[in-house]
C-alpha positions in Angstrom: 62.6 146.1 122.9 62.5 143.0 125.2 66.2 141.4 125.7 66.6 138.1 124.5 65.6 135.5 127.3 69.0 133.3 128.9 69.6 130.1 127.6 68.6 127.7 130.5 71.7 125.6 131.5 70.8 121.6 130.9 69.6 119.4 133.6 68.7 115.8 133.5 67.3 113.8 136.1 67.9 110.5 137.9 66.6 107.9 140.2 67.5 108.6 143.8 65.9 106.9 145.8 63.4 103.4 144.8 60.9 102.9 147.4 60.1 99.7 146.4 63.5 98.3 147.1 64.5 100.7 150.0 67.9 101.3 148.1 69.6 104.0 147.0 71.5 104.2 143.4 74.0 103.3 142.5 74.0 101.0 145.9 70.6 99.6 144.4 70.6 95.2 143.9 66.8 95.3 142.7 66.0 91.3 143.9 64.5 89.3 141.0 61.7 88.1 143.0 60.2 92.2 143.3 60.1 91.9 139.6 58.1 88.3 139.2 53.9 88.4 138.6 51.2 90.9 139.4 50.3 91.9 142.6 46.9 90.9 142.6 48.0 87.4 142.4 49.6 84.5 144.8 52.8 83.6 143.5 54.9 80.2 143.8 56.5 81.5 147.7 53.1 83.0 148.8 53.4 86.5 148.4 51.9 88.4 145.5 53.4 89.5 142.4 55.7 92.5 142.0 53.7 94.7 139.4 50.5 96.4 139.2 48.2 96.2 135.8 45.6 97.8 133.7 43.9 97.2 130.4 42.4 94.4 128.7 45.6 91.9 129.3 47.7 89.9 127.2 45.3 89.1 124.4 44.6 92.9 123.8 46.6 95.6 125.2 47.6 96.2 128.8 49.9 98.5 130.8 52.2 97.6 133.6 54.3 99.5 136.5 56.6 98.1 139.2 54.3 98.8 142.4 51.8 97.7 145.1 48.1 97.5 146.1 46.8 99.1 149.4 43.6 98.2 150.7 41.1 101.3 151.9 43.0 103.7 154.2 46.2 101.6 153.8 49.8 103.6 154.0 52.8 103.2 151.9 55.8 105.4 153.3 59.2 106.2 153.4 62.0 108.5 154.5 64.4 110.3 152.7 67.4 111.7 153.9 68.7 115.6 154.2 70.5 117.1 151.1 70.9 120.0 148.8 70.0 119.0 145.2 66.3 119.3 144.2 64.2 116.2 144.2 60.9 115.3 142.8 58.6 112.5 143.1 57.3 110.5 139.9 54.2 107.8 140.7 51.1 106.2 138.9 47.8 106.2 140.6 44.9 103.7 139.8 42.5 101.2 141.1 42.9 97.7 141.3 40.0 96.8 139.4 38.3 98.0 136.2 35.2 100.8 136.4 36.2 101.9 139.9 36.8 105.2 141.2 40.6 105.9 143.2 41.8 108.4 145.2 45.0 108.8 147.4 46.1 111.3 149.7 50.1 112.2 149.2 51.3 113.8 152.3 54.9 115.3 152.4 56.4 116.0 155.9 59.4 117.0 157.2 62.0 115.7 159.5 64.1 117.6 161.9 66.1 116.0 164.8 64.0 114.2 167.8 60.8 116.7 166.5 58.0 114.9 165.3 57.1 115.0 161.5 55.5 118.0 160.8 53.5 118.2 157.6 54.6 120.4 154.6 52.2 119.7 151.8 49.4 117.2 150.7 48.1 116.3 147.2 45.2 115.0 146.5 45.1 112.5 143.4 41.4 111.2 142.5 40.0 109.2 139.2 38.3 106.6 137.7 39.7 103.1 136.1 38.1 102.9 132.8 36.4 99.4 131.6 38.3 97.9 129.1 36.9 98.3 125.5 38.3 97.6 122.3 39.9 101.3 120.8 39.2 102.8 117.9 42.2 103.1 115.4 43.4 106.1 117.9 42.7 105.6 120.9 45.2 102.7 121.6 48.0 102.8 123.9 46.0 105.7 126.2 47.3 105.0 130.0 44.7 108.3 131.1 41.9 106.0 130.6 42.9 103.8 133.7 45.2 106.0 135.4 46.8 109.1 136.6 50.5 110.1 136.4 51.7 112.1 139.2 55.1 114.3 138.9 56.1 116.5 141.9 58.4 119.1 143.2 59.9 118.2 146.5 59.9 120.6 148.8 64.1 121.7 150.2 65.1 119.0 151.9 68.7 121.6 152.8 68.8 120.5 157.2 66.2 118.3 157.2 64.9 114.8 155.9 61.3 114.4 154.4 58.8 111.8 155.3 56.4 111.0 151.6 53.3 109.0 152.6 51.0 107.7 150.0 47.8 106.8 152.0 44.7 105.2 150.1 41.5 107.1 151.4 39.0 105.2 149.1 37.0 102.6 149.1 38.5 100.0 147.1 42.0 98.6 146.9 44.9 101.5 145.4 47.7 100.5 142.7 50.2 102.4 143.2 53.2 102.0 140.2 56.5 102.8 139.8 57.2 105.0 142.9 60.5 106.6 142.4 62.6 109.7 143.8 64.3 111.4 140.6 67.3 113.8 141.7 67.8 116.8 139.8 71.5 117.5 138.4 72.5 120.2 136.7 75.0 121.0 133.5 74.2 118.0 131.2 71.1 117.2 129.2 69.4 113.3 129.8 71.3 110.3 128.9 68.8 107.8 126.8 69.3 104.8 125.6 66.5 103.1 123.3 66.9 99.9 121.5 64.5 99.6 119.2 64.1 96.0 117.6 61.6 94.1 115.0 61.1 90.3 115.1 61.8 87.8 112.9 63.4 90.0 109.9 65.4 88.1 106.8 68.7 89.3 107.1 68.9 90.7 103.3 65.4 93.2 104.5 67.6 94.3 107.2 70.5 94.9 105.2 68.0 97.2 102.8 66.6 98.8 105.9 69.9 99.7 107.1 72.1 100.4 104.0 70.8 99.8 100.8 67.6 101.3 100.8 64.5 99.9 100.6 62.9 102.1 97.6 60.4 103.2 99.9 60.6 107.3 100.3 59.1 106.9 103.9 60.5 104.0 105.5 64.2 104.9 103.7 64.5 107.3 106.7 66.2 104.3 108.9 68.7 104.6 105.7 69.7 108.0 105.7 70.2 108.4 109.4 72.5 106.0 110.1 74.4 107.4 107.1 74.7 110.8 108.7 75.1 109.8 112.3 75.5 106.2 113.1 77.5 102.5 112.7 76.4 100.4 110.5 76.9 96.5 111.7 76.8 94.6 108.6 77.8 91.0 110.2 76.2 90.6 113.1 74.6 87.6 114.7 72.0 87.0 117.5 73.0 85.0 120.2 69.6 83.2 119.7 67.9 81.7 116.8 64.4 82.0 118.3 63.1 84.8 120.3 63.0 83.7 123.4 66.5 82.4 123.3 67.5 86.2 122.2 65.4 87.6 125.4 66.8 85.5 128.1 70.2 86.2 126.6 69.8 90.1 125.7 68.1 90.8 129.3 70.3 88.7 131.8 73.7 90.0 129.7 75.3 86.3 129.9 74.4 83.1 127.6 73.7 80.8 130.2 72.5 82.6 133.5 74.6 82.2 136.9 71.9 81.6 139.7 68.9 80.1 137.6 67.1 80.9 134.8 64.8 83.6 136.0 62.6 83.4 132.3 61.3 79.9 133.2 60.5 80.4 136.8 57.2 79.1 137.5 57.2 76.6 134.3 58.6 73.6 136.4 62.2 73.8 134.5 64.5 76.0 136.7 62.9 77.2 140.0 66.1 78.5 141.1 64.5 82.3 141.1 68.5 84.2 141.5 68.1 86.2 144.4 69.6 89.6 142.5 67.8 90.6 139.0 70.4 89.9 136.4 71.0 91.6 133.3 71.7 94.9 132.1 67.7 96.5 132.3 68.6 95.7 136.1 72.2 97.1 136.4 70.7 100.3 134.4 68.2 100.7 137.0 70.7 100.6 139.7 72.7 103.1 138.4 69.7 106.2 138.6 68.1 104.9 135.2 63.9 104.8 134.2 63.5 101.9 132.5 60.0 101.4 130.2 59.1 99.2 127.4 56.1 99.5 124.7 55.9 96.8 122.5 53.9 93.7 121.6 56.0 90.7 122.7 53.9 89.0 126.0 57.6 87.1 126.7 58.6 90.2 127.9 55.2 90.6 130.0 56.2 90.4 134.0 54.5 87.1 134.0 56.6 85.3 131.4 59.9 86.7 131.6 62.1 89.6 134.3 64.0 91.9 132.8 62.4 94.0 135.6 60.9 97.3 133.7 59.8 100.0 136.0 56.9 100.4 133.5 55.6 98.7 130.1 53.0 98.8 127.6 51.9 95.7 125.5 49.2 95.8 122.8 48.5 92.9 120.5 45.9 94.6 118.5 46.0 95.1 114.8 46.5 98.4 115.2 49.4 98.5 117.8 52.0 100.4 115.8 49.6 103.6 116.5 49.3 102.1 120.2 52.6 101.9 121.0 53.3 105.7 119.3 50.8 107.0 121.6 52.1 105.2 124.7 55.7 106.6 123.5 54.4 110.3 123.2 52.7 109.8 126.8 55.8 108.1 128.0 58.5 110.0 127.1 56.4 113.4 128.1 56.1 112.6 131.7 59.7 111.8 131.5 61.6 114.2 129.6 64.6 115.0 131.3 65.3 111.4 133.1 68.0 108.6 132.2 66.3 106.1 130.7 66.2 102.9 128.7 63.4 102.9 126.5 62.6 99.3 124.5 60.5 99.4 121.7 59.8 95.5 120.0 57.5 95.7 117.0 56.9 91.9 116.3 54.3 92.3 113.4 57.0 91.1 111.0 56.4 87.6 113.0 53.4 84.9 111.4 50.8 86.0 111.7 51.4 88.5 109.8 48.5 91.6 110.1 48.0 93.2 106.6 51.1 95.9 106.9 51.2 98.5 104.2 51.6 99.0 100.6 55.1 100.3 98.9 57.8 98.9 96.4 58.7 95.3 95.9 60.8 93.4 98.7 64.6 93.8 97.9 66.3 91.2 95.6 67.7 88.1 97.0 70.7 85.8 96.1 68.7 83.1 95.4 67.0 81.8 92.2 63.6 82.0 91.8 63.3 78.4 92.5 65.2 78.3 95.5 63.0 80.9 97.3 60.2 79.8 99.9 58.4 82.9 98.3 55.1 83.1 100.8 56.2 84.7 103.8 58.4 87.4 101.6 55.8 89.7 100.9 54.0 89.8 104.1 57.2 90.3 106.2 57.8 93.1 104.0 55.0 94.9 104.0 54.2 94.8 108.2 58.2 95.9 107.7 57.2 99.2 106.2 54.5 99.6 108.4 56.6 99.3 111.5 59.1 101.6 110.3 56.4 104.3 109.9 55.6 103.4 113.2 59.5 103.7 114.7 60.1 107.2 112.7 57.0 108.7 115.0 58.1 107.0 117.8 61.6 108.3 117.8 60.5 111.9 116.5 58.2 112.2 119.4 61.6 111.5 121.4 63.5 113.7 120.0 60.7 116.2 120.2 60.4 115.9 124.0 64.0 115.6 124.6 66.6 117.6 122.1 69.4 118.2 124.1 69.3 114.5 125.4 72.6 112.4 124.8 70.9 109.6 123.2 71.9 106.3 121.9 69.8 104.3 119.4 70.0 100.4 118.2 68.2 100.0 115.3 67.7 95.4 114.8 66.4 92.6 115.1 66.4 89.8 117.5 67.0 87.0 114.6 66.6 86.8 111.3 64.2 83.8 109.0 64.0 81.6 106.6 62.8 82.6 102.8 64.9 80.0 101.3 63.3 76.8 99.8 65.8 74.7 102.1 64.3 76.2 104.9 60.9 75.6 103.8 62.0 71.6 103.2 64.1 71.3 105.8 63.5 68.6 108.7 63.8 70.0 112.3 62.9 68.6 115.9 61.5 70.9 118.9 60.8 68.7 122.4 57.5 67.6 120.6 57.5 67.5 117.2 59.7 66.4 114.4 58.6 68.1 111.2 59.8 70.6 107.9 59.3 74.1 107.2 61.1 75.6 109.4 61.2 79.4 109.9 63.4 80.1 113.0 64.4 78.6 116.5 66.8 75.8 116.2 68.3 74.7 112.7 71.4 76.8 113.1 71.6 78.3 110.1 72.5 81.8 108.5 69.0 82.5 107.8 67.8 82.6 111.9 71.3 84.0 113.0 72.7 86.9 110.5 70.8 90.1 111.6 72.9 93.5 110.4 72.1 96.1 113.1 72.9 99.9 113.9 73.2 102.1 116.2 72.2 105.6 116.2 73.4 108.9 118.4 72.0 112.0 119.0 73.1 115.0 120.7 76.8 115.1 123.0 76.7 110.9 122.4 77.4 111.8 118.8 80.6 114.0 119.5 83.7 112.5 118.1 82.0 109.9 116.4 81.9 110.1 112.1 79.5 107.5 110.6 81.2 104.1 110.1 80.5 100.9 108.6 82.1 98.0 111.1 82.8 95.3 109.4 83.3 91.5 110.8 81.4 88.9 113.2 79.4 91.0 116.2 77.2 89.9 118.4 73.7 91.6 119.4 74.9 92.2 122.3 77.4 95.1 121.5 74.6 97.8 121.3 74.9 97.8 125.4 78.2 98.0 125.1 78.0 100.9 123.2 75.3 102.2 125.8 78.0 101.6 128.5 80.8 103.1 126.9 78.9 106.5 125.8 77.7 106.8 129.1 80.1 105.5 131.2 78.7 103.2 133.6 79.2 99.3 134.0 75.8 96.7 133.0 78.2 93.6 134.5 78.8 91.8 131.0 81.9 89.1 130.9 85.0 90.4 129.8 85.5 88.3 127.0 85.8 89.1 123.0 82.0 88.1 122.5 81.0 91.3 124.4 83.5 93.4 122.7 84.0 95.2 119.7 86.7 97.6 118.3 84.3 100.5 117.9 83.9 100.3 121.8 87.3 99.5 123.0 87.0 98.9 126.9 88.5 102.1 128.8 90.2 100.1 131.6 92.7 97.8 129.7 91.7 95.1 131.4 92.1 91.5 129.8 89.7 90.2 127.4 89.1 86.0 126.9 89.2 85.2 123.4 86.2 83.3 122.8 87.4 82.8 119.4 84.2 81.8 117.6 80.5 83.8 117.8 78.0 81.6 119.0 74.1 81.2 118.7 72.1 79.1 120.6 69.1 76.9 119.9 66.2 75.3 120.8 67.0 71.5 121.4 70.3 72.5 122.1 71.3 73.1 118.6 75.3 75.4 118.4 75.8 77.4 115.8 79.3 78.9 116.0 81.0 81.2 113.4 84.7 82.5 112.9 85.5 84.6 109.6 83.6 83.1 106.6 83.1 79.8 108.5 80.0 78.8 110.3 79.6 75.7 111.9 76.7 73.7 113.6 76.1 71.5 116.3 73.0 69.1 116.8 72.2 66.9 119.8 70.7 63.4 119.4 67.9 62.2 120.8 66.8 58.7 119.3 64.0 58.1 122.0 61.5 61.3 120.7 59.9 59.2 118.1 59.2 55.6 116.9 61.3 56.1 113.0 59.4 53.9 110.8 56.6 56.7 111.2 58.9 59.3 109.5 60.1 60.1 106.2 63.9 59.6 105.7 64.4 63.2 105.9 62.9 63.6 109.1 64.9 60.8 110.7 68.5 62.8 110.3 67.2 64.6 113.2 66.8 62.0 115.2 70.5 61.2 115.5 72.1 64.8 114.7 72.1 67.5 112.3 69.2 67.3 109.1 72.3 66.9 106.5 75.2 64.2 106.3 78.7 65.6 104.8 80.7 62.4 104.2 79.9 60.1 107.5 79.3 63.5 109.8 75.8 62.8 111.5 76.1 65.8 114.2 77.8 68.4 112.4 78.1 70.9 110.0 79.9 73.2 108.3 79.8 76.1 105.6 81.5 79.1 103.7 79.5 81.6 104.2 81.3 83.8 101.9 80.4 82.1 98.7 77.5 80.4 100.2 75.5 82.8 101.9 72.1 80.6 102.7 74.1 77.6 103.3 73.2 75.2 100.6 76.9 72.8 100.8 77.8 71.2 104.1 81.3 70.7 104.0 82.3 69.3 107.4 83.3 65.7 105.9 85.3 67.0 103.0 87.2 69.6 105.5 87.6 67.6 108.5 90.2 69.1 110.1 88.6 72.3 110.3 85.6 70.7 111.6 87.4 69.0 114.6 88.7 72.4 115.3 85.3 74.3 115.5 84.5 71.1 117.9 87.4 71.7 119.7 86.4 75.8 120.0 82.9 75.5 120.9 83.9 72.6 124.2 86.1 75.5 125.2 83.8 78.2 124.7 81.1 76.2 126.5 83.5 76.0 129.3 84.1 79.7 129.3 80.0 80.3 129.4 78.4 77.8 130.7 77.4 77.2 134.1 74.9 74.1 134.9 71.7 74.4 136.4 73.1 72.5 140.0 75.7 75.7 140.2 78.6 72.8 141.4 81.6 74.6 142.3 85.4 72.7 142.7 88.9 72.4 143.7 90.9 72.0 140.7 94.5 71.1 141.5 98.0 71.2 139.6 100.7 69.7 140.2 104.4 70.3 138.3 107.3 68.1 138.0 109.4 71.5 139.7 108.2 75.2 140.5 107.0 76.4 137.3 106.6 80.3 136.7 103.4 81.2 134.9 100.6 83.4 134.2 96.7 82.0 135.3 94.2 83.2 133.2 90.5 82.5 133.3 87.2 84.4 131.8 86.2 84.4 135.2 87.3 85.1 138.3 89.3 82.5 140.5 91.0 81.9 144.0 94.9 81.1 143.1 96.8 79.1 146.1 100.5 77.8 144.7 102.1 75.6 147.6 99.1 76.8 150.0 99.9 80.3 149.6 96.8 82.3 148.2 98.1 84.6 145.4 97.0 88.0 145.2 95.2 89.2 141.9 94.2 92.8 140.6 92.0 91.9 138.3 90.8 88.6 139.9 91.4 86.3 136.6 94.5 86.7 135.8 97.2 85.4 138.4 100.6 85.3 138.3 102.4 82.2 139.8 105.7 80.4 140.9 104.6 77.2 142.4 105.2 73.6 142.0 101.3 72.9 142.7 98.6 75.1 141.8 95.0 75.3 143.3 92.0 76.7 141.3 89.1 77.3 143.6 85.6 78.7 142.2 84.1 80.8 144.0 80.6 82.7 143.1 81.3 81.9 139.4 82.4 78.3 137.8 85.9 78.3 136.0 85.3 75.8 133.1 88.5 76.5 131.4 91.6 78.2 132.4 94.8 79.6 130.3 98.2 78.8 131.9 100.2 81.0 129.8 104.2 81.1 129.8 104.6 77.8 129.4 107.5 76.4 127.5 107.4 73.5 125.4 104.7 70.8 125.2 103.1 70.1 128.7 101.5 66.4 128.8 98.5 66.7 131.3 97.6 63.6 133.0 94.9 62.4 135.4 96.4 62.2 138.8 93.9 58.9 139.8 95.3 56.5 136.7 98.3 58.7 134.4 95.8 58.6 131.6 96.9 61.4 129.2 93.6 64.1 129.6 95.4 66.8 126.8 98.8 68.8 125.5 99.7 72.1 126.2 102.3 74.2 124.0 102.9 78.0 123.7 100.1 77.9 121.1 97.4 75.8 122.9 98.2 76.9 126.2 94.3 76.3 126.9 93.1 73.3 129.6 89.6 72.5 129.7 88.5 72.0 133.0 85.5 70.6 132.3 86.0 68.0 130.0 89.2 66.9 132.6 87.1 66.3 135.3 84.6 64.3 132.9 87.6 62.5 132.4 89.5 61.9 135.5 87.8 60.2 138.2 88.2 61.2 142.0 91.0 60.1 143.4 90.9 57.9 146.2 94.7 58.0 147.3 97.7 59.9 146.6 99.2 59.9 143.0 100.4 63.6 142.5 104.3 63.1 141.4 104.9 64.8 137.7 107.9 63.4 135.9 109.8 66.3 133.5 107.0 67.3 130.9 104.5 66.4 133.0 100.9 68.2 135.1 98.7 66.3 136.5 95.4 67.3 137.5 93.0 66.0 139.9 89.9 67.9 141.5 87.5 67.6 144.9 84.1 68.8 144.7 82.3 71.2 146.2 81.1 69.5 149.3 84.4 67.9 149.7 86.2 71.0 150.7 86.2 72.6 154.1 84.2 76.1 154.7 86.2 78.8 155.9 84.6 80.8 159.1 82.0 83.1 157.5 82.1 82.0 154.1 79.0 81.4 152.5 77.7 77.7 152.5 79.2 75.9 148.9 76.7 74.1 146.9 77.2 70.6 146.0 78.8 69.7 143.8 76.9 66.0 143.3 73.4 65.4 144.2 73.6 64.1 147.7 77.1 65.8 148.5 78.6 62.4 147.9 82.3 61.9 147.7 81.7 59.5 144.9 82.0 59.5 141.0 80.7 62.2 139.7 77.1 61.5 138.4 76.2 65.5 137.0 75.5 64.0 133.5 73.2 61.7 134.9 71.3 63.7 137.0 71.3 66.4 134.5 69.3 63.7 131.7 67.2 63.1 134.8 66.2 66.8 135.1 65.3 67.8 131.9 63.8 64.0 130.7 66.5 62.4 129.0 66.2 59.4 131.7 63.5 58.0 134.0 63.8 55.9 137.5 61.9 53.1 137.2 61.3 52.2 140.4 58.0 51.3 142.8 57.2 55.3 143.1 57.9 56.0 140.0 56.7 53.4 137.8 
């Protein structure tokens, strides 16, 4: 009788080497520009594009991979260094253009001392790019009708280095996608992280999804898994109210990016391209992680946004939930045993809505029936059932491919909608248009920023971890946190309470900011911020959009704040969310106080997060009555001199300091607001250029806004830094005012022009984005 066979020990594998950015993980900074366009066309420096395509495009389906094109009997080679753990090579083979036949020649040689390269093996890879025709139901999503994927052994690279060169020996010009070396480790199964995510979902459909049920024997799946294995997030909020406010957020890991805003590059907005990717799909990938997404949201497309995907799929056919399962099954086949992120986006439950699938009635809603905006109910709904139908095969053909894989799910939604009839009615401007009916984007309300969420785990991730519901205000961006703290590696997120939550305590026990409210950012600049059962909301004027006798009264609200008044509050809001769960009373007039307070909140939290597009960076000085003993703290990190002595810091925002005057000096980040904690008693702050009072500081507002001081305080222009008891006084030099040390990197300026003068930022930023014209004879 035949023995039992041996269990096979678990291996996973990860990136070791990517050819593309001549790097090895974890020392891998992919640059943002090798993630920006398509590499059959010119892009805005003169180079092409970083990715290679196939398909119909963006108006049908089409599939993408990080790579490059070689013309006939080009070469594409690299090196890679001696060592003892198996290697293999994973690549995608195509041509450039549609019906055209490929082949490539991949020859493997090895290196030895001063000997030449002596060839090992070859492999011959040939095929044809199919013409692009629209599939039937089931044949969506195929990559094999364009291209070939290659997976192979590398031969023992124990005493010597091998050469891999990927030669194009046919006629017509080669794409070669995704080229990486994956490094074979032994004793532990794949780590996998997919966040799978539907557009545009009321929050109360979520919550059914998610907790309650939905009545629906097939789609209550979702239900019962996170019930046996997962957290439920009841409370959470999107850091965007519209989509692409969630994706620039979600996929640079910060609210306001640091070296430009890499989403609108090539849209004449920002053309500051950041010379390092950003964002945790990035730091993933420089850790040893595959990264793929299959989905049908063209903002995530390589020419619209850079979260920098090795590979992608994006079908905007009617049919695309079966698309994007086949593209999964393919997907996660050729890469079984590799740490991944995987991002699967169904936006079908976003207008216009396809016909979706039939099942049970939507879930109730607390709202009567003439309070609902009842059209879009059922047709989110039902594409809602269909897309869950479409996830459960998606993630069974994972879990298929991969059991023993350590796997983390997120289960959400980038925002949530409105279905109420104040929604429907309600007055809202974008850059263009002031009008009503407003589903999403930039009112600030509960209905665009609630979304419940979950997060799933499979396998070893599960270990030690019962099902849970966590209750209280969490942001959308805690499912990378979790995938951080499962798998223990770092994605770069601040260290401040918006990025935490108590069911993934940070391991270092390092300091985190208090951000004390959750915030949500929309279009026109609209704030939403929210702490316990209290929301509040932010508008920004702008009284020259529109002539006002051309709209009704409604509409005009908008044009100089928020669509409600509460009691002489044109610009504000605020509701109990408790009690008042779609927002119908604004009580900012009638609670005041409170009001103020969230005002007060959000300037500090804006000087925690925000960094302005001109990146200025200054020299923010102290100055004390006596020596003063105190602790620094700042949600980012800082250079501390107290009486010209720099002060050495661990953890590089927290400083500890006995000084009678106290430098702050930015460095690569801005430092809007700073803690000085240990003070005792009340702490007048006073602008060093004219004594005027700037703010107070006590034990319990030990908070100065650094910000709004220098808005406040103009340069000085002589010296006036002599504190009487009780006393700080601030004052500040810009940028270009300071001095370079030897070596240091060149500052940028912190006023157009490097001026010494006033500081003119507002001004030049109302000039940049529209808000004020030069009329002059070039511009008139």
């Amino acid at each position: 009788m035949a023995g039992t066979p041996p269990v096979q020990p678990p291996h996973a594998y990860v990136v070791e080497y990517r050819p593309l950015d001549r790097c090895f993980p974890p020392a891998c900074k992919i640059r943002t520009r090798d993630v920006d366009g398509y590499a059959d066309k010119i892009q805005e420096d003169g180079d092409p594009g970083g990715y290679v395509e196939h398909g119909g495009g963006v108006q049908s389906e089409v599939f993408f991979e990080r790579g490059v094109l070689l013309r006939s009997q080009e070469t594409f080679e690299f090196d890679l260094p001696a060592a003892e753990h198996a290697s293999e090579l994973d690549l995608y083979f195509a041509a450039e253009h549609a019906d055209e036949s490929y082949e490539a020649l991949v020859t493997i040689s090895a290196l030895a001392g001063a000997s030449p390269p002596s060839t090992l093996e070859t492999t011959v890879v040939q095929g044809r790019t199919g013409t692009y025709r629209s599939p039937k139901k089931a044949a969506g999503g195929r990559f094999e009708r364009y291209g070939t994927h290659l997976r192979l052994v590398l031969p023992s690279r124990a005493l010597r280095g091998l050469r891999i060169s990927i030669a194009n020996k046919g006629a017509r010009k080669l794409a070669i996608g995704s080229p990486l070396v994956m490094r074979r480790v032994e004793g532990r199964a794949a780590k996998q992280g997919v966040f799978a995510l539907f557009d545009a979902v009321p929050f109360h459909m979520m919550d059914a999804m998610l907790s309650r049920g939905t009545g629906d024997a097939r789609a209550d799946w979702v239900r019962k898994a996170v019930a046996e294995r997962g957290y439920y997030f009841p409370d959470g909020q999107s850091m965007g109210q519209g989509t692409a406010h969630f994706i620039v957020r979600f996929f640079t890991g910060s609210y306001f990016a640091q070296e430009g805003w890499q989403t609108m590059y090539g849209k004449g907005f920002d053309e500051t391209l950041p010379p390092v990717l950003p964002g945790p799909v990035a730091r993933a990938a420089d850790a040893g992680y595959v990264t793929h997404f299959s989905g049908n949201n063209f903002t995530l497309l390589p020419a619209f946004g850079h979260p920098g995907f090795d590979t992608g799929y994006h079908s905007e056919l009617a049919d695309h939930p079966l698309g994007m399962l086949r593209d999964t099954e393919r997907w996660i086949s050729e890469h079984p045993d590799d740490d991944s992120v995987f991002v699967w986006w169904n936006s079908a439950t976003h207008a216009p809505w396809p016909p979706g699938r039939g099942g049970p009635p939507p879930p109730p809603i607390a709202l009567g029936p003439d309070e609902l905006w009842k059209d879009p109910i059922p047709k989110i709904w039902k594409n809602l059932l269909e897309g869950l139908d479409g996830l459960e095969d998606s993630y069974a053909a994972i879990r298929k491919a991969s059991p023993k894989a350590s796997r983390i799910v997120w289960l959400g939604a980038d925002h949530s909608r409105g279905i109420s009839k104040k929604m429907e009615q309600l007055a809202y401007r974008v850059p263009t248009t002031i009008t009503t009916g407003l589903s999403h984007t930039c009112g600030g309300t509960s209905e665009e920023s609630n979304v419940p969420f979950a997060i799933l785990f499979d396998g070893p991730a599960r270990e030690g971890r019962p099902p849970r519901v966590v209750h209280g205000r969490t942001s959308t961006f805690i499912p990378w946190r979790a995938f951080e703290s499962v798998f223990g590696i770092e994605l770069g997120f601040p260290r401040t309470s918006t990025f935490q939550s108590p069911a993934f305590p940070p391991a270092d026990g390092r300091p985190i900011w208090d951000d004390k409210v959750m915030v949500s950012i929309g279009y026109t600049s609209t704030v939403r911020a929210s702490r316990g059962e209290l929301s509040y909301v932010s508008f920004t004027p702008k009284l020259s959009q529109t002539a006002v006798w051309g709209l009704r009264p409604n509409m005009q609200l908008v044009l100089a704040g928020g669509p409600t008044r509460s009691e002489g509050i044109l610009e504000e809001q605020l509701f109990h969310d408790d009690g008042d769960p779609y927002e119908l009373n604004d009580v900012a007039g009638k609670e005041l106080e409170t009001t103020l307070r969230f005002r007060r909140d959000v300037t500090d939290w804006m000087g925690a997060h925000y960094d302005e597009h001109h990146h200025p960076r200054h020299r923010n000085k102290l100055v004390f009555s006596a020596p003063t003993d105190l602790d620094v703290f700042a949600p980012r990190p800082f250079t501390a001199i107290g009486d010209d002595v720099p002060i050495a810091s661990a953890d590089g925002r927290l400083a500890h300091v006995h000084a009678k005057e106290l430098v702050i000096l930015e460095g690569a980040e801005p430092v809007g607001i700073i803690e000085l904690q240990g003070v005792k008693g009340p702490l007048v702050l006073k602008c060093s250029s004219n004594g005027l009072p700037l703010d107070v500081l006590t034990p319990d507002r030990p908070r100065f806004n650094l910000n709004v001081a220098r808005l406040n305080c103009p340069l000085r222009e002589g010296a006036h830094d002599i504190a009487g008891p009780g006393e700080v006084l601030f004052s500040y030099e810009p940028a270009s005012a300071q001095p370079e040390a030897p070596g240091a990197a060149p500052r940028r300026p912190a006023t157009p022009g490097g001026g010494g003068g006033p500081s003119d930022e507002l001004l030049a930023g109302m000039k940049r984005w529209g808000y004020v014209r030069d009329i002059d004879d070039k511009k008139k």
